[in-house]
N, C-alpha and C positions, 0 to 999 in steps of 0.2 A: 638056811637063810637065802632070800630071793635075794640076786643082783639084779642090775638097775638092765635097760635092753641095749645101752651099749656097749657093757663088759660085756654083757654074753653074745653082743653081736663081733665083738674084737676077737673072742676067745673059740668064736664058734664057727665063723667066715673068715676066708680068704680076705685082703687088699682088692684082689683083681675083682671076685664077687661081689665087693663095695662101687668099685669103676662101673663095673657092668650096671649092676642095678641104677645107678646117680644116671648113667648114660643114656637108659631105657626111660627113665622117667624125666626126663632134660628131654631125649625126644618126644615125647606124649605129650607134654607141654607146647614143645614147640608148635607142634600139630592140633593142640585143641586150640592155641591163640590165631592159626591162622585160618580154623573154622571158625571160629570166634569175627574174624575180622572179615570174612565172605560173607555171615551169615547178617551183621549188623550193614554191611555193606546193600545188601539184597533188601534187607528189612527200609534202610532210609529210602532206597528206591522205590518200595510199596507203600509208603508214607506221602511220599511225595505225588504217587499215582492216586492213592484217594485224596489227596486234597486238591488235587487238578479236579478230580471226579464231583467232590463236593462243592467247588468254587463252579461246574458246569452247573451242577444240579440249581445251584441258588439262580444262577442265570436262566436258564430256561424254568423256575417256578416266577419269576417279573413276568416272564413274555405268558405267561399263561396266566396271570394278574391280570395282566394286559388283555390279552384277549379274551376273558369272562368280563371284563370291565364296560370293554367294546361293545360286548356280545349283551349286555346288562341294559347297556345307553341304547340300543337300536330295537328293544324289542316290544312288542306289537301294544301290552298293555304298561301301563305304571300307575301306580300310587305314590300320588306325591303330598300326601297327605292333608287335612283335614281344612275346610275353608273357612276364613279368611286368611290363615296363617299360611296358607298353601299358592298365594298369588305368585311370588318370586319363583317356586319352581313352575310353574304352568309358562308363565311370563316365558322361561326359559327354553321348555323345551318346547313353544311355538315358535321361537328364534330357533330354533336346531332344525326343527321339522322341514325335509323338501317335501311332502306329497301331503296328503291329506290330514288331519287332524280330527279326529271325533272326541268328542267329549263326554261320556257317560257321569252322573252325580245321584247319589244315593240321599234322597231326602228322608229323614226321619221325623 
């Protein structure tokens, strides 16, 4: 008949073998909770370093909205699409324009 694994650990180890072992494994505990607590410590700090990172990114993706937007409004041609429905933008960028204005119109 098998006993259960505490009679045979009562009947088979020492007391002090019982201390010892409780003591080894109470340290290894202690030691894996306080890498435990470095490594969670470490992690929120790289958390917090991509979302600085992220919050830069979104910032300079604006200023580069920005300046293809810029770079969109000053450039040499445009279509402003089809006329008569087309007077309000022309209207507008003759109000924008300081130098010259040419006008090219594709009759069909």
């Amino acid at each position: 008949m098998k006993q259960p694994l505490g009679i045979w650990l009562d009947a088979h180890v020492s007391r002090e073998m019982h201390e010892t072992v409780v003591f080894v494994l109470a340290v290894l505990a202690i030691g894996f909770a306080i890498f435990q607590f470095t490594d969670s410590a470490e992690r929120k700090k790289a958390s917090a370093d991509i979302k600085y990172a992220v919050q830069s990114l979104k910032g300079a993706s604006t200023e580069i909205k920005a300046a293809v937007s810029s770079v969109a409004e000053h450039q040499l041609t445009l279509y402003v699409g089809a006329f008569p429905s087309n007077l309000d933008e022309i209207d507008k960028l003759l109000e924008r324009s300081t130098t010259v204005v040419k006008i090219m119109a594709d009759v069909i």
